[in-house]
N, C-alpha and C positions, 0 to 999 in steps of 0.2 A: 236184340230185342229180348226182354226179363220177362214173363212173367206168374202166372200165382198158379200152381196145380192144386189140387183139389183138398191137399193136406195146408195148405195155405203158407207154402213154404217158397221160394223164388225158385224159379232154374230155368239154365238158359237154354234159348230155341236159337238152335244152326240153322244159320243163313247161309243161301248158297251164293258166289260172288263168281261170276263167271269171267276169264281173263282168254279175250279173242285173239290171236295172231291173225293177223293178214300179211302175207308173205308173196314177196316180190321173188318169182326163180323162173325169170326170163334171163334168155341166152346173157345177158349184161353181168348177168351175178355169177357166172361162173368164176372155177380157179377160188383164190384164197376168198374174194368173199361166199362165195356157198359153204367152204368150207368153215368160216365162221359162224355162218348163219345156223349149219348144221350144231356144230360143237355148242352154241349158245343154247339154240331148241333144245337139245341131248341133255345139257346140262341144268334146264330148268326143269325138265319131263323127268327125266329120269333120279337128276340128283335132289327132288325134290325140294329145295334151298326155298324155293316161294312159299310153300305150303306149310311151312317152320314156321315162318315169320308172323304169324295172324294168330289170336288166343282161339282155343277151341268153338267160339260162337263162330267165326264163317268158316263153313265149305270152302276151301277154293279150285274151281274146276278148271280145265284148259281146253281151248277149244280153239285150232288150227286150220286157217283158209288158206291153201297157195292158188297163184294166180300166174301164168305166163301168158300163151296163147289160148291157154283154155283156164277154168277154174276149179276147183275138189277141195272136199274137204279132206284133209289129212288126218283129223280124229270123226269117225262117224259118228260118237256120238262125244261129248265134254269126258274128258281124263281128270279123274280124282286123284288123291296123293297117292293110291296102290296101282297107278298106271305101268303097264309093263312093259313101256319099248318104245321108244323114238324111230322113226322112218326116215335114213335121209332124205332128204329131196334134191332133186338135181334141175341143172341150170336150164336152161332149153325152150324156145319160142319168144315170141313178141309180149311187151308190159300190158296186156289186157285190162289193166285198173277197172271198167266199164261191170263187167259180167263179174267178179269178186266182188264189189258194191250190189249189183242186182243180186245176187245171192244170200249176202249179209241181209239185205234188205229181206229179204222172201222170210229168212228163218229168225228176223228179230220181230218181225208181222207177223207172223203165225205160231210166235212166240214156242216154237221147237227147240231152242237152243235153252230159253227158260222153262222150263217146264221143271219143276220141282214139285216135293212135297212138302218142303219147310221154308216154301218163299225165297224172293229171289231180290238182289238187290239190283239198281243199273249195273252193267257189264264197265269191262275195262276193255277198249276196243287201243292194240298197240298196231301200226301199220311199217313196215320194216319195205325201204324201195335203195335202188339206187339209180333210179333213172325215171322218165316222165313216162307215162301213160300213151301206148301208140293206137288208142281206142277213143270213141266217143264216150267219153265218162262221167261227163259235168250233170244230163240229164239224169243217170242213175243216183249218182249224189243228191240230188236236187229232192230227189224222192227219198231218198234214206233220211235227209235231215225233216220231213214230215213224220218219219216214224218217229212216237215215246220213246221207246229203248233208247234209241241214238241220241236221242236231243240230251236226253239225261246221263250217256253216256261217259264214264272219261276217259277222253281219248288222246292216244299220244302219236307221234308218226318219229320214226328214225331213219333219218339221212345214211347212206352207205356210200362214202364216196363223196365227191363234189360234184356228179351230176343231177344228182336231184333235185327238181325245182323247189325252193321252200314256198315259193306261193301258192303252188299243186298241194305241200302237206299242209300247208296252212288252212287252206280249203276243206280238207280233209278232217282235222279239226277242229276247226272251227274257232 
């Protein structure tokens, strides 16, 4: 977005574009997929290779959900390009899908995860599984695709494996 400061000259106003992980590290992704999942995270977080690619108008922030039997955020608050450390994560519990959607949902409602001072664009919501959802999940979705944020989101899902249902991430994104 351009526009006019007070000398009547252009310049541009940083938008912040925030890019969500939802991250599948139930017992199923252990062994070489975690350790892919890790090495990919690591190497977006740390080798900064996304935050290159955008002209200085957007921000891009990162901001990481995992999900097994329970759910956490992995960054407390959105990682800027001077983010200083990637977390493995490890494999462990049941595909929870359910409670990582209710949570998505709470913090794109109460718009915590947007909260900027130079405006915020829809988020990029990427959902990384290899396996179906061993929770009631459909109702929390159900309720996330009523939030804005989501509806305008764009969103992607990636298969790990061939257990993944694609009609689960098709769901997912719509």
């Amino acid at each position: 977005m351009l526009g006019i400061d007070n000398n009547n000259s252009w310049e541009a106003r940083c938008l912040d574009q925030l890019v969500i992980f939802v991250l599948d590290t139930s017992g199923s992704m252990s062994g070489y997929r975690m350790l892919d999942l890790n090495t990919t995270m690591e190497g977006i977080i740390l080798g900064r290779s996304v935050f290159h690619c955008i002209n200085e108008i957007v921000n891009i922030k990162i901001a990481v959900l995992e999900y097994n039997s329970n759910c956490r955020w992995v960054t407390p608050v959105p990682l800027s390009k001077n983010a200083p450390y990637w977390e493995d994560l490890e494999a462990k519990g049941m595909t929870g899908l359910g409670a990582a959607l209710q949570e998505l949902e709470y913090q794109l409602n109460s718009d915590r995860l947007l909260q900027s001072s130079t405006g915020a664009r829809p988020p990029f919501i990427v959902y990384v599984t290899d396996g179906v959802p061993t929770d009631l999940w459909k109702d929390n979705l159900r309720k996330l695709w009523e939030n804005c944020w989501y509806k305008n989101a764009i969103k992607f899902a990636i298969a790990v494996g061939d257990s993944a249902d694609p009609k689960n991430l098709a769901e997912l994104v719509g």
